[in-house]
N, C-alpha and C positions, 0 to 999 in steps of 0.2 A: 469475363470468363468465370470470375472466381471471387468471393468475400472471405476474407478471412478474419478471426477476429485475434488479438495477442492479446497478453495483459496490459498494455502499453492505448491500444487504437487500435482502430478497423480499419484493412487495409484492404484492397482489390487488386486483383489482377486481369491484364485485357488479355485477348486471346493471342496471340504470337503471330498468327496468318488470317485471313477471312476466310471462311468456311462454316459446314455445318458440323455440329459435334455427332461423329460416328460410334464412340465408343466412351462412354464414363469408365476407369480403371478404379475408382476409390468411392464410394458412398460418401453423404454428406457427413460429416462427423470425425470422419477415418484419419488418420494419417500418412501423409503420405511423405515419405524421404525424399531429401534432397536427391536428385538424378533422376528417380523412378517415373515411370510414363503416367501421366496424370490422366489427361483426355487424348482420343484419337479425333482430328480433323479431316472430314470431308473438302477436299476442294471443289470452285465451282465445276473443275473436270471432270467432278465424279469419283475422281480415285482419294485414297486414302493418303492424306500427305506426309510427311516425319511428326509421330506423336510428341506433343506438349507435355515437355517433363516440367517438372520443379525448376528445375535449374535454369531453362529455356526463359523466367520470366524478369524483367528487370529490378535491380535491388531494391527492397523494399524502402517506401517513405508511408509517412502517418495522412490516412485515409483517402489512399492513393495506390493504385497497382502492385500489389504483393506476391508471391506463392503458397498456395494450397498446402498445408500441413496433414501427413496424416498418416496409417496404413495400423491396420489391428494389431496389439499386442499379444495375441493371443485368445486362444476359445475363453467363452465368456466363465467369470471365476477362476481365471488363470492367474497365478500370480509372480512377478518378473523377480528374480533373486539367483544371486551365484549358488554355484554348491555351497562353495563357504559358508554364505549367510543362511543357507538353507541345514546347515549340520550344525551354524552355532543355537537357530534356534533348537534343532532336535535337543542339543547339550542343555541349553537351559530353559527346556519345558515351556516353548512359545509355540505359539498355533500361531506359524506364521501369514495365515488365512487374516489373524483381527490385525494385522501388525500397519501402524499408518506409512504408507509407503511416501518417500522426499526425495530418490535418487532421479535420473533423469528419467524422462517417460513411463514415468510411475513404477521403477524400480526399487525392491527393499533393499535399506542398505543394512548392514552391521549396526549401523547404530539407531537402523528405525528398532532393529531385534532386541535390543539391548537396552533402549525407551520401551520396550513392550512389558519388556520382564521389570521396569520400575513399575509400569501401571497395573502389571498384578498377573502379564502372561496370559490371561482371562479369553478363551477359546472366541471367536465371535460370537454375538447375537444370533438366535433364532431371528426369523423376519418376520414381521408380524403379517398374521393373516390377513389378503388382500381385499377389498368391496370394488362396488360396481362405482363409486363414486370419486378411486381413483385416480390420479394423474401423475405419469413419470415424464419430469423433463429432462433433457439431453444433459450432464455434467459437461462440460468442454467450454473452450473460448475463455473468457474474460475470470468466469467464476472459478474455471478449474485451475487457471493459474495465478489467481491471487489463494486457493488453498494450499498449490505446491508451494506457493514464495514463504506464507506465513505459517507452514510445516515447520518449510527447511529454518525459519527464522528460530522460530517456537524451539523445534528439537537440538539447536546449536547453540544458541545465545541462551545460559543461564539467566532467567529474566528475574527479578526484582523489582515493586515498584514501593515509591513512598508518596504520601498522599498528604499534602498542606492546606488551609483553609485561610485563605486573602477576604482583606477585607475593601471588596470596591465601591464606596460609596465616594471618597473622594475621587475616583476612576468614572463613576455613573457624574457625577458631576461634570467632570471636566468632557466628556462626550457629548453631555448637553451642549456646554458652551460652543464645542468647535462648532457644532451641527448649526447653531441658532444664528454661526456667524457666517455661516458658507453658504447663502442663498444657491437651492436645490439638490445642494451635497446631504445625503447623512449618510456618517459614516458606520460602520459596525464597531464591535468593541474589539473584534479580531487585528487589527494594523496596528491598535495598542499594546497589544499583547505579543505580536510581531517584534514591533522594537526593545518594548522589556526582552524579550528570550533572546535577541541577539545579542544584549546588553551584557545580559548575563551570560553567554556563549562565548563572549570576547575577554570575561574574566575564569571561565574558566571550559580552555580552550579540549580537557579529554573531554567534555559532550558532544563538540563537534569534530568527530573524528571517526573514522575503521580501522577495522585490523587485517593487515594486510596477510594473511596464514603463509603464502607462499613466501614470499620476505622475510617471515619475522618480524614486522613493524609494524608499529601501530603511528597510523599517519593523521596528522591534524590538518583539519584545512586551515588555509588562508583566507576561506573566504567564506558566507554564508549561503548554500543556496536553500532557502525553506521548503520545503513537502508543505503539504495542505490537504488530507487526507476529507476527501471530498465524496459522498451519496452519490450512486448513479443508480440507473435503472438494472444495467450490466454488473454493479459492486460497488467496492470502493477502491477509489483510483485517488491517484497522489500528483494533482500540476506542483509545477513547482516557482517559487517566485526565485529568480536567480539573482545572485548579487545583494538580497536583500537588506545587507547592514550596508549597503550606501543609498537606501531609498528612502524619501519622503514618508511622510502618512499621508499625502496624496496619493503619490506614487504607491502606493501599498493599497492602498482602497481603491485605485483604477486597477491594477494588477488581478487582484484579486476577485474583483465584476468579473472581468475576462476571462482568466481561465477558469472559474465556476463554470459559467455559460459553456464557455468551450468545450470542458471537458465531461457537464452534466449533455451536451447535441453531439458528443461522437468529433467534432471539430477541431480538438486539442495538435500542436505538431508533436509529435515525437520530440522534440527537443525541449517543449513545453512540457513533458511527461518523465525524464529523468534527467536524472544527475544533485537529488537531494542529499546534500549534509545533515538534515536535522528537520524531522517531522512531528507535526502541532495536527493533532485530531479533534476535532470539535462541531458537536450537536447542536450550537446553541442554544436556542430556546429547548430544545430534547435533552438537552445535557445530561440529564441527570443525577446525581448526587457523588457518585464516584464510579467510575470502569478501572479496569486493566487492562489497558492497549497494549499491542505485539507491536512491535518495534521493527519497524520497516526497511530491511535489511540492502545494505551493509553498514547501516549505522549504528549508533551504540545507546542510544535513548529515543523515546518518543513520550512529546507531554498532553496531556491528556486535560484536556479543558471543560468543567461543566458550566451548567446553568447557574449565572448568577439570581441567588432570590432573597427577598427579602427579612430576615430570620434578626431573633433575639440575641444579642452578646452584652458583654460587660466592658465597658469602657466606664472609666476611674469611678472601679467599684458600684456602679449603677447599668442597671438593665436597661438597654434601649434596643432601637430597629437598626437594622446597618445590613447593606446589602453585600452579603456574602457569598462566596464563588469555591471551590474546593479544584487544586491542583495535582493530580496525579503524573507521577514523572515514570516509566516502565525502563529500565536500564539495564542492558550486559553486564551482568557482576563478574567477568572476566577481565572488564576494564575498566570499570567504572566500580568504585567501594561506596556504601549506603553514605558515611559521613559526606563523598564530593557530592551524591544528588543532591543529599538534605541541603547543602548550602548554596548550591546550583537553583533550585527552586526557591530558598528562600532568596536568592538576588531577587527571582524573578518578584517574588511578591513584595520584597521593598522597592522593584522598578512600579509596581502595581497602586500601591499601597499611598506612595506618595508621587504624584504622575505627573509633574510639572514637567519636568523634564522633557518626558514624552512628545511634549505639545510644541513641533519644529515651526509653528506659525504657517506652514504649507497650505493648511487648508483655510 
């Protein structure tokens, strides 16, 4: 009957009865509330049978029968804010028109108004004049709600990142070796960098952890489960390896094939898609030199992995080649203080750095 897409997966829903559709109640795009009449069904009687609400369709699972999300928040350049938040901006000189809205269904909150007056209050943009060579695509589905997530992330979690420079030539070594030994296997440099970060996650247990606001607590897991902040066509989406501080570097470089694939074909389950402790974003071969990742909430860090290349350093006072890597760590400075990353990353790059360890003989 119906495609829906969430930030999670694509989900569908089958029609309730057989019949022909008499009546569409919401345009493609729209939102529609839970209970409200979605479609009207023709039956083969001819008459019009109990319309197909929201509610009518069976609980959602990942890329499998859902309900249709939708109905207009209002005429187009409306924008959704209490009085409240509409009299704090009059108060402090915010044109609540530029202001970036994080509340649910694209409402401003108090503290979008209140981020607006740090960024300068600055009335919106003129828009720039249109050509014929135009094209507007639809905002919604996958993209619209990894911008609310990393909004609401961005505008809560005071971010902070610090940035370290590993040196992996004894790490490009030892990759060689597993690969040359594991007829058909080669593995990425990602599973090693896996087990370093959990290493280091288990000595220093505030990185893996939320804050729990309703509580008052700030809770530490027990357990790892990894994010994997993964390119798709639709964004970027986060499988997650669960359990990961009791897996192989086999098991971590089969895990990892899988929900790549999975989650780059739309195939991922929902269950493959949350419940991450602690997320590793990484371009590989794109990497880069240094980024600042948003931190993929409700967690309290995300490390940020570039391009290892081949660059000049100083080892015992002479210049040589040594392939070098730079570690970005982006952290909640409400729970996390710059000294715990600084030394949270450097585990990671003494797990890096000297990598025997690493190497469980699995592969």
């Amino acid at each position: 009957m119906v495609e829906v897409m969430t930030d999670k997966a694509t989900v569908e829903i089958p029609a309730p009865r057989p019949g022909r559709v008499a009546k569409r109640m919401f345009a493609e795009g729209d939102r529609c509330p839970v209970g409200k009449v979605l479609i009207v069904i023709e039956t083969e009687a001819g008459q019009a049978s109990a319309p197909a609400k929201a509610a009518d369709a069976p609980a959602a699972r990942p890329n499998a029968p859902a309900p249709a999300v939708a109905a207009s928040s209002g005429p187009a350049g409306a924008v959704l804010a209490t009085p409240a938040t509409r009299k704090l901006a009059r108060d402090l000189g915010v044109d609540i028109r530029g202001v970036t809205a994080t509340g649910p269904n694209g409402r401003v909150t108090s503290d979008d108004v209140r981020a607006g007056k740090q960024n300068g209050g600055a009335p919106r943009a003129a828009k720039p004049a249109g050509s014929a060579g135009d094209k507007r695509v639809p905002f919604r589905g996958v993209r619209k709600k990894i911008a609310e997530t990393l909004a609401r992330s961005k505008f809560t979690a005071p971010h902070a990142t610090y940035v370290e420079e590993v040196d992996c030539t004894e790490l490009v070594a030892l990759r060689n070796a597993v690969n040359a030994r594991a007829a058909g296997v080669k593995l990425s440099y990602l599973p090693f960098i896996i087990k370093a970060t959990v290493a280091a996650l288990k000595k220093f247990p505030q990185m893996n952890a939320m804050l729990d606001d309703a509580a008052g607590e700030i809770v530490q897991w027990g357990h790892v489960h990894m994010g994997l902040a993964t390119a798709t066509e639709a964004g970027l989406i986060v499988p997650v390896v669960r359990d990961a501080d009791h897996k192989s570097l086999a098991q971590l470089s089969a895990e990892i094939a899988h929900l790549a694939e999975a989650t780059r074909t739309g195939k991922a389950a929902r269950d493959e898609l949350t419940g991450s402790t602690f997320t590793i974003t990484s371009l590989g071969a794109w990497g880069g030199v240094m980024a600042t990742a948003i931190i993929n909430p409700p967690e309290v860090a995300i490390l940020g992995v570039h391009r290892i290349a081949r660059r000049p350093a100083v080892v015992a006072d002479q210049i040589v080649i040594r392939d070098l890597m730079n570690l970005s760590i982006s952290f909640d400075h409400r729970l996390v203080d710059g000294f715990d990353a600084a030394r949270f990353v450097g585990e990671i790059k003494r797990q890096l750095e000297s990598p025997g360890a690493l190497d469980d003989g699995s592969v």
